[in-house]
C-alpha positions in Angstrom: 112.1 -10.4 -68.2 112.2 -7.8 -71.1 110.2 -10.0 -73.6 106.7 -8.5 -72.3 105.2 -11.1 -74.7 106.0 -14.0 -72.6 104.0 -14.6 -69.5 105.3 -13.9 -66.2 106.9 -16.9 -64.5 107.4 -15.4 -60.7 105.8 -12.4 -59.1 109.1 -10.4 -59.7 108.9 -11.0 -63.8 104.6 -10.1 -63.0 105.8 -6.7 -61.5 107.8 -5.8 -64.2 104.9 -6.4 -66.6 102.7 -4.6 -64.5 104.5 -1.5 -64.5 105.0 -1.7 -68.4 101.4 -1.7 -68.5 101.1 1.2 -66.6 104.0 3.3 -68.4 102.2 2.3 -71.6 98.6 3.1 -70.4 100.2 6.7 -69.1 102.0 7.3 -72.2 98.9 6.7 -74.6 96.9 8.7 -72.1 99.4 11.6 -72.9 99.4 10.9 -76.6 95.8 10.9 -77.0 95.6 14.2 -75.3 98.2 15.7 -77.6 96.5 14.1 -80.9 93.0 15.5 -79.2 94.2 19.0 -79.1 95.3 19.0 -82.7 92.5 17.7 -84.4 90.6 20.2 -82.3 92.6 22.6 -84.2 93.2 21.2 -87.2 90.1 18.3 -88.0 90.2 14.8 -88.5 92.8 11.9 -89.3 92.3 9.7 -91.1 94.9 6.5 -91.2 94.8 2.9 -93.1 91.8 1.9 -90.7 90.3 4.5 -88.7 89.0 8.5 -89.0 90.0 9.5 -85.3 87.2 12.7 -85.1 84.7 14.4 -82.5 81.8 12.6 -82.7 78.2 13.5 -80.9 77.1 11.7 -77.6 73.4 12.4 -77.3 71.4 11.9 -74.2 68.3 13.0 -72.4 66.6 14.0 -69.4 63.3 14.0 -68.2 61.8 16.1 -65.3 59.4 14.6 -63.2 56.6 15.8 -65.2 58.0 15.0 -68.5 58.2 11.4 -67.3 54.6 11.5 -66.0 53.5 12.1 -69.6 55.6 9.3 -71.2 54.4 7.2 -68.8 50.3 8.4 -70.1 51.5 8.2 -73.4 52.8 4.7 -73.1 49.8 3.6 -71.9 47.8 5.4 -74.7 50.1 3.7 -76.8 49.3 0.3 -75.4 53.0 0.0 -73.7 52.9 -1.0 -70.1 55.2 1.6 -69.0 56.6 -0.4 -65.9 58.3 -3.1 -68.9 60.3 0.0 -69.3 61.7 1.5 -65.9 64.6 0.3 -64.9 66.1 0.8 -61.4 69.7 1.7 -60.9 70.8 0.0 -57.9 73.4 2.8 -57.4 70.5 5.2 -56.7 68.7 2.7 -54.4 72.4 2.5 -52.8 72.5 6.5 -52.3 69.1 6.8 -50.8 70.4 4.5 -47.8 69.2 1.2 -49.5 72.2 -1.7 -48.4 72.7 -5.0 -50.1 70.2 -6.9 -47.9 67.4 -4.2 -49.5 68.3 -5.0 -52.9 68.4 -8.7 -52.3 64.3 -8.7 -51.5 64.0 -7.2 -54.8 66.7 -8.5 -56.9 69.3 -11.1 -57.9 73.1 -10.0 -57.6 75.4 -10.6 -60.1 79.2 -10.7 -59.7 81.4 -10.4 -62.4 85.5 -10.0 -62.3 86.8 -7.5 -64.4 90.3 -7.3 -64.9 91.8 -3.8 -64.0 93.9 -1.8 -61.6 93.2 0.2 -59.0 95.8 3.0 -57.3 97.2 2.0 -54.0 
């Protein structure tokens, strides 16, 4: 099977597409490292469709103090600041909190997401 387009028909032809996907994904990991580096150095690109650039990524962080007055000045705002908070399950998870825990609290959700994973 060299026609990548085509599905697989056996597990053999399903290999062989697998491990064109991961050449592929390894060689446009390469590229866009190399086409990174030069419009570090030398700006953007722009082609038919895109500008390939740096762009920002802003976020914040709030001490506990800081969060303490947000919470006040929700309230003075008339914003019940508990529609806001949002637990992250992960961090209930790394302070010893299992799946049982959760479950008391919470509804799971299990999605499949299509992917690989190293061996």
């Amino acid at each position: 099977m060299d026609n990548f387009e085509t599905k697989p028909k056996n597990f053999d032809e399903a290999i062989k597409l697998a491990k064109e996907i991961e050449r592929l994904e390894t060689t446009v990991k390469s590229m866009k490292d190399n086409f990174k580096s030069f419009v570090e150095e030398y700006g953007a690109v722009e082609t038919d469709f895109e500008r390939w650039d740096f762009y920002p990524s802003v976020s914040w962080a709030f001490d506990k103090e800081s969060t303490k007055e947000i919470a006040r000045t929700l309230i003075l705002e008339g914003t019940d600041p508990w529609d806001l908070i949002k637990f992250a399950p992960k961090d209930l998870i790394n302070q010893g909190w299992n799946e049982e825990s959760l479950a008391q609290f919470g509804n799971k959700k299990v999605t499949k997401r299509f992917t690989s994973r190293k061996l």
